[in-house]
N, CA and C of each residue as an Amber inpcrd file, in Angstrom:
protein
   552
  10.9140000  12.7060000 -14.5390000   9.6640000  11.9860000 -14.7210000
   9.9310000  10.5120000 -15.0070000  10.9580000  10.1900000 -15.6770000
  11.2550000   8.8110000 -15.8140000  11.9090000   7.8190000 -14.9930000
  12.8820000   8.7040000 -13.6890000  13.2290000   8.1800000 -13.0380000
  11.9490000   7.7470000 -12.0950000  10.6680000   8.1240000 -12.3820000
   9.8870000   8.1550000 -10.9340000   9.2540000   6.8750000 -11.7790000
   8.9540000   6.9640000 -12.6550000   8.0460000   5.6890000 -13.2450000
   8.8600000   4.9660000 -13.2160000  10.2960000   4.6680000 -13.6110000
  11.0270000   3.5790000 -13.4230000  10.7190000   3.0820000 -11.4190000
  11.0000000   4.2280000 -10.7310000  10.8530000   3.8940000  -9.4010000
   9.7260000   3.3640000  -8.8050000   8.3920000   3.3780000  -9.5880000
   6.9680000   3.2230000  -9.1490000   6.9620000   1.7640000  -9.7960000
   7.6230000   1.2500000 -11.1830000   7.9370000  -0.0250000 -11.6920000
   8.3900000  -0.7720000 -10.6200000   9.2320000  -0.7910000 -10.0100000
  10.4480000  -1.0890000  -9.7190000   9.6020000  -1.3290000  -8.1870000
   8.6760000  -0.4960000  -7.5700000   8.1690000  -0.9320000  -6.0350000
   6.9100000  -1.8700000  -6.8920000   6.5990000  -1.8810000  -7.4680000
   5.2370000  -2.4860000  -7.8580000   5.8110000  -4.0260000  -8.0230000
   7.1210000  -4.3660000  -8.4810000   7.6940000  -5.5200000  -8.7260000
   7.9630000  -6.2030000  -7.7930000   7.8470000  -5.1450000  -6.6370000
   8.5920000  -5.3690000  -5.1100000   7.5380000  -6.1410000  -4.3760000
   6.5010000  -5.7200000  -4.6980000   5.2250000  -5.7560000  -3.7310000
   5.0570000  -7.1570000  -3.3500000   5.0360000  -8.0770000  -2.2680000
   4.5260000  -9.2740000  -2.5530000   2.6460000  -9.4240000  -2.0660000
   2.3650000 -10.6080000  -2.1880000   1.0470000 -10.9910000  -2.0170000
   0.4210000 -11.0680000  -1.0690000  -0.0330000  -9.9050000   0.0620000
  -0.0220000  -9.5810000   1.1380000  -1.0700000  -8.9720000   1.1290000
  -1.9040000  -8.4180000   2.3440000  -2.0850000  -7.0250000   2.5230000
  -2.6950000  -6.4770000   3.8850000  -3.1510000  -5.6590000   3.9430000
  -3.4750000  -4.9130000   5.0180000  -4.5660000  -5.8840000   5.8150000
  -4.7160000  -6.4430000   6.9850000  -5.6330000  -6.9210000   8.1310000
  -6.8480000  -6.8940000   7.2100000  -7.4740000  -7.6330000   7.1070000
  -8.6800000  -7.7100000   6.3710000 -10.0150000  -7.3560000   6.9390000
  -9.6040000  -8.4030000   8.5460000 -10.9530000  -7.9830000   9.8810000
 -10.8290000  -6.5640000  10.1750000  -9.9310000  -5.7910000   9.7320000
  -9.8830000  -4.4400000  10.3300000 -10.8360000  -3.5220000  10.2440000
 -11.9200000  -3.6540000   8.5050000 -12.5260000  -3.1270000   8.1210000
 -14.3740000  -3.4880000   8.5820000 -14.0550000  -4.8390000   9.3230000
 -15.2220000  -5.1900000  10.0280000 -15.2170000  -4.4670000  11.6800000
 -14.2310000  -4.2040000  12.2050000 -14.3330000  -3.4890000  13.2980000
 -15.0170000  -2.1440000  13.4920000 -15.1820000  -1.7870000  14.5890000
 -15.8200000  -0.0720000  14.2390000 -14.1610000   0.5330000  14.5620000
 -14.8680000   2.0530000  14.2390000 -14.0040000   3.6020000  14.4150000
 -13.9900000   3.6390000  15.5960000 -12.7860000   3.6100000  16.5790000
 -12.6250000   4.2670000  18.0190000 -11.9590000   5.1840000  17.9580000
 -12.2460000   6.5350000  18.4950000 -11.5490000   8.0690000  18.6510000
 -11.2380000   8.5930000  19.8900000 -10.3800000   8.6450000  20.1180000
 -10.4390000   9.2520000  21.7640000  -9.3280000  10.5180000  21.1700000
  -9.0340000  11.7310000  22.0150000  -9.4400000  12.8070000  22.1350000
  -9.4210000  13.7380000  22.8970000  -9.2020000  14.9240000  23.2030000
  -9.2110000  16.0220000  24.5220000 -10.9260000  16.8200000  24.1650000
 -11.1610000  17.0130000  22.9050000 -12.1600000  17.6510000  22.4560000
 -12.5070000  16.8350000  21.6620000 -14.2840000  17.2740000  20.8760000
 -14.7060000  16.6780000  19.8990000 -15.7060000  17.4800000  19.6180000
 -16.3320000  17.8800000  18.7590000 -17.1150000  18.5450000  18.0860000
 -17.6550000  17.6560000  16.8440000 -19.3450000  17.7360000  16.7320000
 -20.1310000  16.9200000  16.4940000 -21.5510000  17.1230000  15.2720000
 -21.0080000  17.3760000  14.2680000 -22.1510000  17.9000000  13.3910000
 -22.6550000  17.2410000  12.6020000 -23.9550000  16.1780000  12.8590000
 -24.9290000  15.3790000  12.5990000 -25.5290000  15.6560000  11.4110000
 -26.0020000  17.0150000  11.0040000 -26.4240000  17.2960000  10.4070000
 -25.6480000  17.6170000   8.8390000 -24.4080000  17.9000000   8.9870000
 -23.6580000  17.7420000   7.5390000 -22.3770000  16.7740000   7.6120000
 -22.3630000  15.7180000   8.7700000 -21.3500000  14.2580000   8.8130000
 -20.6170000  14.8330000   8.9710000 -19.8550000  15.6500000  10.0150000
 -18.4060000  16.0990000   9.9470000 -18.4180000  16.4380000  11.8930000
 -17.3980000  15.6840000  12.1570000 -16.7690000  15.2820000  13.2040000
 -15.6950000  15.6100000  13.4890000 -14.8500000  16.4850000  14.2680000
 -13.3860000  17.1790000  14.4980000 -13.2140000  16.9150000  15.8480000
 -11.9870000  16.1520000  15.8670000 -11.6160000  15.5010000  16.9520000
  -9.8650000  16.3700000  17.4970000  -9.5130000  17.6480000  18.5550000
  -8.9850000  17.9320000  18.7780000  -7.8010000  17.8670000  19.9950000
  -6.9240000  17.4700000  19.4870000  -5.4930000  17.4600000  21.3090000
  -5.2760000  15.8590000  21.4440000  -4.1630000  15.0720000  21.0400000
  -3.8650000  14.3340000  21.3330000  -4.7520000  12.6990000  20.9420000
  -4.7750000  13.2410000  19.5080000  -6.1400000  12.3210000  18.8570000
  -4.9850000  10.9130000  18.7730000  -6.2970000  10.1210000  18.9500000
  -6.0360000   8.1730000  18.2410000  -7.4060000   7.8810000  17.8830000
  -6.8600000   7.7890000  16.6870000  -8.3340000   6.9020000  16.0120000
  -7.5660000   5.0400000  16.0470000  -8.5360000   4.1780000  16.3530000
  -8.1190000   2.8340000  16.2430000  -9.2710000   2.2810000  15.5040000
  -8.6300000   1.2580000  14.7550000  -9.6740000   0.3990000  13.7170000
  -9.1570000  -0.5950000  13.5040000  -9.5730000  -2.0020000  14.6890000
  -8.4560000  -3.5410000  14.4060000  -6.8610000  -2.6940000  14.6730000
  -5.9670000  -2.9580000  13.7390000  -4.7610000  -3.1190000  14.1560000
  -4.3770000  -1.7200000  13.4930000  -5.1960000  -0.9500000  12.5610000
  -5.0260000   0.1200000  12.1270000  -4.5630000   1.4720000  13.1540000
  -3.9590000   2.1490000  13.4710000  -4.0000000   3.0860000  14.3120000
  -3.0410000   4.5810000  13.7240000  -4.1390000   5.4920000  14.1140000
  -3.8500000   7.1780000  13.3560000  -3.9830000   7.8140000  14.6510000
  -2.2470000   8.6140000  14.3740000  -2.4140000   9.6970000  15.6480000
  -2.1820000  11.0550000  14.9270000  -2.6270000  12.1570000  15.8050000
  -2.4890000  13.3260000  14.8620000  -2.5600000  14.2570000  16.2760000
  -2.6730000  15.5120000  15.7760000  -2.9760000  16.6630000  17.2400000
  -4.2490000  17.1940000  16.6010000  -4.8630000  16.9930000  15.2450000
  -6.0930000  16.8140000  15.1180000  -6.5690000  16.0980000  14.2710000
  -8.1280000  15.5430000  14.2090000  -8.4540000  14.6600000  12.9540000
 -10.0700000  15.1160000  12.6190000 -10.1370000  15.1470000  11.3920000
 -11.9320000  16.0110000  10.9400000 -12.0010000  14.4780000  10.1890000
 -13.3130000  14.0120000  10.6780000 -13.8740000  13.3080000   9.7030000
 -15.0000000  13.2810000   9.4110000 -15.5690000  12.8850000   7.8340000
 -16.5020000  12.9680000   7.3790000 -16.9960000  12.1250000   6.7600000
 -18.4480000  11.8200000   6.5750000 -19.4440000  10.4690000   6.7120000
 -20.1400000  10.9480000   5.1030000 -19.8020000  10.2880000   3.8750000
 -21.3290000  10.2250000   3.1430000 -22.1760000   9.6280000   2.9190000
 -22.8170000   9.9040000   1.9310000 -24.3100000   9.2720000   2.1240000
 -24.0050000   7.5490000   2.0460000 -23.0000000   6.7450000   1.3900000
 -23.2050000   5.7660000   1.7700000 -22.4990000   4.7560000   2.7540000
 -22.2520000   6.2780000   3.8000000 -21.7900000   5.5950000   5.1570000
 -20.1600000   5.4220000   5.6150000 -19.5160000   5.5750000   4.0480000
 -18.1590000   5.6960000   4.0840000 -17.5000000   6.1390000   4.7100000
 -16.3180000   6.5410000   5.2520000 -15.3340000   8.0530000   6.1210000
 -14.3470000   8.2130000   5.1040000 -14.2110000   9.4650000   5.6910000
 -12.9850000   9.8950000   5.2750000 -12.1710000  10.8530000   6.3900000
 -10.8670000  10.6350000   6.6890000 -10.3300000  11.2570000   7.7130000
  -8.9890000  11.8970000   7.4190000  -8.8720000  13.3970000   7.9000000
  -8.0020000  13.6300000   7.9770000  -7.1400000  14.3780000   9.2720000
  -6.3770000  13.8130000   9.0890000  -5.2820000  13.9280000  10.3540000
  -4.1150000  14.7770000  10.5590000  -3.9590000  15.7250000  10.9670000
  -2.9640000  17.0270000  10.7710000  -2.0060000  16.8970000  12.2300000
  -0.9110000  16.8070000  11.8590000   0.1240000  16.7370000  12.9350000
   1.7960000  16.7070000  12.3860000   2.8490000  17.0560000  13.8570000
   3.9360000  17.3070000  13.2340000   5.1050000  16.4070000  14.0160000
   4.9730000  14.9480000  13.1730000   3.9240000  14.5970000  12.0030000
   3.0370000  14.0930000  12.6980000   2.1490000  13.3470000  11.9850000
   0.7470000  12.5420000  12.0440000   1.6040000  11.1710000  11.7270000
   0.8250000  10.1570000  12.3770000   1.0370000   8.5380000  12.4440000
   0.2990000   7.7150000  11.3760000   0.6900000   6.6520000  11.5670000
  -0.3390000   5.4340000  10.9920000   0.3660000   4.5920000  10.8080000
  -0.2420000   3.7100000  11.4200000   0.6200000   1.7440000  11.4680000
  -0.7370000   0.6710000  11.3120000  -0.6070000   0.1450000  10.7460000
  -1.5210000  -0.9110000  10.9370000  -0.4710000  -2.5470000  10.2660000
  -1.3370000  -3.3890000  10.7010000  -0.3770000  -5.0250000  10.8820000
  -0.5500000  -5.5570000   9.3500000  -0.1610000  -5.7640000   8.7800000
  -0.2790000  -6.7270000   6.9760000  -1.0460000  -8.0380000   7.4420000
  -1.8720000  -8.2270000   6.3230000  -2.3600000  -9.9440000   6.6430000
  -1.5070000 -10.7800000   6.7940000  -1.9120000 -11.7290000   7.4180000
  -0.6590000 -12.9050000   7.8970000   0.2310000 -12.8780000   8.0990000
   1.1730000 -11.5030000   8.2710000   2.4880000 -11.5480000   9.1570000
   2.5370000 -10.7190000  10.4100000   3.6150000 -10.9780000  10.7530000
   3.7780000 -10.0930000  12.0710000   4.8750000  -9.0540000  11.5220000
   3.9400000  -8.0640000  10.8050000   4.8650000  -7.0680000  10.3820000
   3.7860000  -5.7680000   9.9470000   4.1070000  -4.5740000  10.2120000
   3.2710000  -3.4180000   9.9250000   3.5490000  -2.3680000   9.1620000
   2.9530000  -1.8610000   8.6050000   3.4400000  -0.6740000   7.7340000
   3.0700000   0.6960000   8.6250000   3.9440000   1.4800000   8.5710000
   3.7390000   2.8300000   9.1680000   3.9110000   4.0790000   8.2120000
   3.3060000   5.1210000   8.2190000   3.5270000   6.5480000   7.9060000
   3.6420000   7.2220000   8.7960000   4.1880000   8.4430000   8.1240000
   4.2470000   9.8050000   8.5970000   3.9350000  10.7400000   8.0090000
   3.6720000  11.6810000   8.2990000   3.3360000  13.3120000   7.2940000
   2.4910000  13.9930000   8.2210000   2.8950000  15.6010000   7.8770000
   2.2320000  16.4860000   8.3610000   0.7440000  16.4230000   8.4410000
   0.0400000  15.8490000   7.1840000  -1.5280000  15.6590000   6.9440000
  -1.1810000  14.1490000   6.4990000  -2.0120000  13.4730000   7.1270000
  -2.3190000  11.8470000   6.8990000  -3.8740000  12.1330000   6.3360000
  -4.4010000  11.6780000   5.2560000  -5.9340000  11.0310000   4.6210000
  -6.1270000  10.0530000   4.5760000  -7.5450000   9.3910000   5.0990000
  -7.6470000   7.9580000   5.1320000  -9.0140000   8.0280000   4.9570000
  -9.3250000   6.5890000   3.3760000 -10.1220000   7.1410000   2.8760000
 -11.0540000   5.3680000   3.2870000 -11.9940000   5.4950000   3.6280000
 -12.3620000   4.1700000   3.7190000 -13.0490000   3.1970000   2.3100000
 -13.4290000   4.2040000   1.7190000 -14.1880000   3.8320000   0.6790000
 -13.6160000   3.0010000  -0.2150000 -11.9760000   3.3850000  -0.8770000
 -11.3000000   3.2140000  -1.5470000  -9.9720000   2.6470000  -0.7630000
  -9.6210000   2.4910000   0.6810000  -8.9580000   1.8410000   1.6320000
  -7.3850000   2.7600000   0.5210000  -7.6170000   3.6050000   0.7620000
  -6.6400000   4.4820000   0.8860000  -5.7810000   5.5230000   1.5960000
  -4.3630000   5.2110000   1.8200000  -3.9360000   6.4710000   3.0960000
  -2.9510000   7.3840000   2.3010000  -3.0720000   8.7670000   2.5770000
  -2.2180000   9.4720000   1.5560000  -1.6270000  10.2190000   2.4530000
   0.4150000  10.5690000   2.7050000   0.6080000  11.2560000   3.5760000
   0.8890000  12.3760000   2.8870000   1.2590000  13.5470000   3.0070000
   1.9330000  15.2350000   2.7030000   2.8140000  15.9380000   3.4100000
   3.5400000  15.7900000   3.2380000   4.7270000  17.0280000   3.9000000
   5.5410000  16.2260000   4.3400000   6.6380000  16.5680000   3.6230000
   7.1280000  15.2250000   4.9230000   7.4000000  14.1750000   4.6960000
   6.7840000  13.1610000   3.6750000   5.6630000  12.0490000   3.6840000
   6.6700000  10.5910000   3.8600000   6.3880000   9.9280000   4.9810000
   7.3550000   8.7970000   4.3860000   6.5300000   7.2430000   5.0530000
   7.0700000   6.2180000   4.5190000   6.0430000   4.9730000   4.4170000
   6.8530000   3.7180000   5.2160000   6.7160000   3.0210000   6.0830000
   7.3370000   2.1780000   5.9210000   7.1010000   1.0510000   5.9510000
   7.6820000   0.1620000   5.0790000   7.2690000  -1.4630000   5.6470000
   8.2710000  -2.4940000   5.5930000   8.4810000  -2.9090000   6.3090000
   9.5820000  -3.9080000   6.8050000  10.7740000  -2.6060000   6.8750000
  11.7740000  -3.2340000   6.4980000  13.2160000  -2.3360000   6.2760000
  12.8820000  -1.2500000   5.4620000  11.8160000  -1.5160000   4.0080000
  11.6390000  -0.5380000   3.1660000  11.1350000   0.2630000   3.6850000
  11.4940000   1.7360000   2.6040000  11.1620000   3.1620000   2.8750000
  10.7430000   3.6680000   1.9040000   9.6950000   4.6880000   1.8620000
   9.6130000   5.3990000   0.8300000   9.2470000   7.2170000   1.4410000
  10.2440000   8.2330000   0.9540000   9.8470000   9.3520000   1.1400000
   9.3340000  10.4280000  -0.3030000   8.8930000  11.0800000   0.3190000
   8.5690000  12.2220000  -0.4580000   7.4740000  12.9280000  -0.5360000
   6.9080000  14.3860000  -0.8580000   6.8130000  15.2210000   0.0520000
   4.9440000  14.8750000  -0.2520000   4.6130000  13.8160000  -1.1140000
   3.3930000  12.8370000  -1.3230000   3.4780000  11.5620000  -1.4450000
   2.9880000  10.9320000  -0.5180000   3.2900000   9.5560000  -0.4540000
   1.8650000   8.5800000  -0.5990000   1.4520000   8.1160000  -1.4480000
  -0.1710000   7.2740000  -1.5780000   0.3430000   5.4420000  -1.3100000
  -0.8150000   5.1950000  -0.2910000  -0.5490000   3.6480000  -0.1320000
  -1.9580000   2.9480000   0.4590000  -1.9840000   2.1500000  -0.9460000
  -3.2750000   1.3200000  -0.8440000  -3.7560000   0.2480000   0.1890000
  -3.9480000   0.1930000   0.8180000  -4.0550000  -1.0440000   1.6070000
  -4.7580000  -2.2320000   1.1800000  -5.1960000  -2.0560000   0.2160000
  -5.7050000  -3.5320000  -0.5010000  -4.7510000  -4.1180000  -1.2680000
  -4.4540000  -3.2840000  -1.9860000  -3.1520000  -3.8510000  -2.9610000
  -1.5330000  -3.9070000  -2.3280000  -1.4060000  -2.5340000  -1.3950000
  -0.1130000  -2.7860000  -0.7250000   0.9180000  -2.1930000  -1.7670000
  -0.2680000  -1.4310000  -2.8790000   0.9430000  -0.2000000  -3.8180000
   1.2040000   1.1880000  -2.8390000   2.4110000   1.3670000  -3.0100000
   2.9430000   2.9000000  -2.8160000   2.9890000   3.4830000  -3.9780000
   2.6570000   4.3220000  -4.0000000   3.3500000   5.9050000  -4.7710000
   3.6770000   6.9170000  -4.0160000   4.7860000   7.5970000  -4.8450000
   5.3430000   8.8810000  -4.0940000   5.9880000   9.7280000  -5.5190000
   5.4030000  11.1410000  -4.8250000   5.8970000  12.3520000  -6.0570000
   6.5000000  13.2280000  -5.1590000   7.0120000  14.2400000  -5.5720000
   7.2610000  15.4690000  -4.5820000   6.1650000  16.8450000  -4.9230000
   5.5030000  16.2200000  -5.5770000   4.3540000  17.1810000  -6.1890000
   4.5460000  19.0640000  -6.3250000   6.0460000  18.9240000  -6.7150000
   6.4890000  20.3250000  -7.1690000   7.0180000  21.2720000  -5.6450000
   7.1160000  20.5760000  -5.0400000   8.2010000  20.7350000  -4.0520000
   9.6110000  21.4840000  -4.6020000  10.0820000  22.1720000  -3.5860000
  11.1430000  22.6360000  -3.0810000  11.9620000  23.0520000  -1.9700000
  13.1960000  22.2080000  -1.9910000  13.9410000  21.8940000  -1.3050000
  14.6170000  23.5960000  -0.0500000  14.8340000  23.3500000   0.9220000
  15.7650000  24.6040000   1.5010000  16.7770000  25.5400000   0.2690000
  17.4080000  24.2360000  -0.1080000  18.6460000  24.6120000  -1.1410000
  17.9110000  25.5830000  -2.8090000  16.5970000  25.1310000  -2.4090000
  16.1630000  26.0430000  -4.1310000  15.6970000  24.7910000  -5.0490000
  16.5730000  23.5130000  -5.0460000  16.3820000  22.2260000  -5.4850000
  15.0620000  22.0210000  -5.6270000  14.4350000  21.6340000  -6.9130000
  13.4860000  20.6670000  -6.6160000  13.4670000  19.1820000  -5.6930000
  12.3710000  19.0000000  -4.7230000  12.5890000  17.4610000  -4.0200000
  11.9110000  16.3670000  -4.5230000  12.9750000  15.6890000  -4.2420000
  12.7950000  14.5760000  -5.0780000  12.2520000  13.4630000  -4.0800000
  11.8290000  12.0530000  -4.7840000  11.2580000  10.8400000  -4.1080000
  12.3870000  10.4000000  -3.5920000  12.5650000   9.3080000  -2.4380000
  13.8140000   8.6550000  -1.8510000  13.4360000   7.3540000  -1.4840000
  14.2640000   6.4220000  -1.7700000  13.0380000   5.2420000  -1.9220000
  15.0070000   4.3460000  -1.0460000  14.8450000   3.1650000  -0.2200000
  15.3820000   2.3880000   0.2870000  14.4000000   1.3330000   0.4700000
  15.2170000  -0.0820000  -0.3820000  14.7460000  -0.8780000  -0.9340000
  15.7060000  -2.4790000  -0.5550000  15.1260000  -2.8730000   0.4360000
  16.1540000  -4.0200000   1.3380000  16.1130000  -5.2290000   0.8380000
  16.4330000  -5.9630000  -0.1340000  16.7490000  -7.6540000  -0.8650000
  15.7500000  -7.8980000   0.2730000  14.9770000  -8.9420000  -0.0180000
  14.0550000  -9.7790000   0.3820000  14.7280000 -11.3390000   0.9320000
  15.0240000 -11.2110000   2.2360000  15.8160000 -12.8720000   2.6320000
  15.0420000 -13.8040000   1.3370000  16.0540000 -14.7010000   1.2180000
  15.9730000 -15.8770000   0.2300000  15.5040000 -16.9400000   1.6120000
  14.6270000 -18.3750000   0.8880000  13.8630000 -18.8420000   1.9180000
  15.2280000 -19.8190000   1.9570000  15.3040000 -20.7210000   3.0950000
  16.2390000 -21.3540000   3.5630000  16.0830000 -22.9270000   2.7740000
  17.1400000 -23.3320000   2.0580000  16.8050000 -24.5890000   1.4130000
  16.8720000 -26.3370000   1.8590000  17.3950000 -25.9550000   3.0180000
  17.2290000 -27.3110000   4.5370000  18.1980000 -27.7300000   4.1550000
  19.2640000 -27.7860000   3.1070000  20.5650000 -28.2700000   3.1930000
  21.5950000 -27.1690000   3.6560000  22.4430000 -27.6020000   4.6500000
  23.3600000 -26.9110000   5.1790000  24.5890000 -26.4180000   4.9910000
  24.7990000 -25.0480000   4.4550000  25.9700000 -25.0930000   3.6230000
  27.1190000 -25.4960000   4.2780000  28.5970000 -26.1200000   3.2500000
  29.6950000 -26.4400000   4.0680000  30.0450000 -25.4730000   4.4140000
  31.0250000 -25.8930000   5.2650000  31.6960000 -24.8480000   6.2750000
  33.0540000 -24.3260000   4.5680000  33.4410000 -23.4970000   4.8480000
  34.8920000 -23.2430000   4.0190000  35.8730000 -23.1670000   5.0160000
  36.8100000 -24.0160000   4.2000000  38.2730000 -24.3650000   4.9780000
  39.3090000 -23.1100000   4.4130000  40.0500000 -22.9530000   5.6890000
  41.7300000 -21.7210000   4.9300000  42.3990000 -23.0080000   4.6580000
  42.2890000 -23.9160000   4.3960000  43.4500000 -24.6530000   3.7450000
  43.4210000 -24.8720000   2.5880000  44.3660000 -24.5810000   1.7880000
  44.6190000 -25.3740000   0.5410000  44.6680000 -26.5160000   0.5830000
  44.0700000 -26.7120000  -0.7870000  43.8770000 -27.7880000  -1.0850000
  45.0640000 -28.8430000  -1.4530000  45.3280000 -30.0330000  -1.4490000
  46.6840000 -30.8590000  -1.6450000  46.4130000 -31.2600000  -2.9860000
C-alpha cells in the first residue's frame, strides 16, 4: 500500500501543465460500426464489430461499445475488447496519450477514462500498467491499482510504472568539445 502511494506521489510530481485537446469536447460523438442498436427511450446505444468512436483527436476502438446518455445529456461509454484502444493528442503538443485494456470507460461528465484488465497508459516514453488504470484528462493524473488481482504464478499483481527523465531545455551555449589530451 505504500509503495503505491509513494508511486501515485511520485507520477503526480511528474505531471506537467498540459492537458487533453480542449476543442475535443466541443466536437460531436462519431461511431461507426458493423451493427448498432438504438434505445431512445432509456439512452442506451450498443454499437457492435469493429467499433471507432471519434471525438476531435480523441479516438476509442473496441469490438464493442454501449453507451449511455443522462438526463443532463452527458455519456458514458464503455468499450470491451482484446484489448480496447484510446489515444487522443495533449493540448499544445504533438504528443498523445494512449490506453489499453480489456474494458475501456469514458466518462464525459467528469472527462474520465478508466482501463481494466490488462490496463496500461501511455504518454510520451512513460508507462503505466496495472490491472486498473484511471486517467483524467483534465488534469492529466494517472492512477493505477491491481485491484486484488492475481498473477498466473499465485502472486498478487502489482502496478508497473516506467518513468523516462524529462529532456532538460537546451541552454544556447554550446558545450566544449572534451579533448584525450592531457593537459601540459
Amino acid at each position: 500500500m505504500q509503495n503505491r502511494l509513494l508511486l501515485l506521489i511520485f507520477l503526480l510530481l511528474c505531471i506537467p501543465a498540459s492537458y487533453a485537446e480542449k476543442a475535443d469536447h466541443d466536437k460531436p460523438i462519431d461511431i461507426d460500426a458493423d451493427q448498432a442498436e438504438v434505445d431512445d427511450a432509456k439512452q442506451i446505444s450498443t454499437f457492435t464489430g469493429k467499433v471507432v468512436l471519434t471525438q476531435g483527436t480523441m479516438v476509442i476502438r473496441g469490438d464493442k461499445l454501449v453507451v449511455t446518455q443522462d438526463k443532463a445529456g452527458f455519456k458514458h461509454g464503455t468499450a470491451y475488447g482484446h484489448p480496447a484502444s484510446y489515444r487522443q493528442k495533449r493540448e499544445g503538443l504533438d504528443e498523445y496519450v494512449e490506453g489499453y485494456g480489456e474494458r475501456i470507460e469514458y466518462d464525459t461528465r467528469i472527462d474520465t477514462v478508466d482501463f481494466y484488465v490488462k490496463a496500461r497508459v501511455k504518454r510520451s516514453q512513460d508507462e503505466v500498467r496495472g490491472e486498473h488504470v484511471t486517467y483524467n484528462s483534465k488534469t492529466e493524473i494517472f492512477q493505477a491499482d491491481d485491484k486484488g488481482g492475481v498473477a498466473d504464478s499465485g502472486a498478487p499483481k502489482r502496478v508497473h510504472a516506467v518513468l523516462y527523465p524529462k529532456p532538460k531545455p537546451a541552454s544556447g551555449v554550446a558545450a566544449s568539445p572534451v579533448s584525450a589530451e592531457e593537459p601540459k
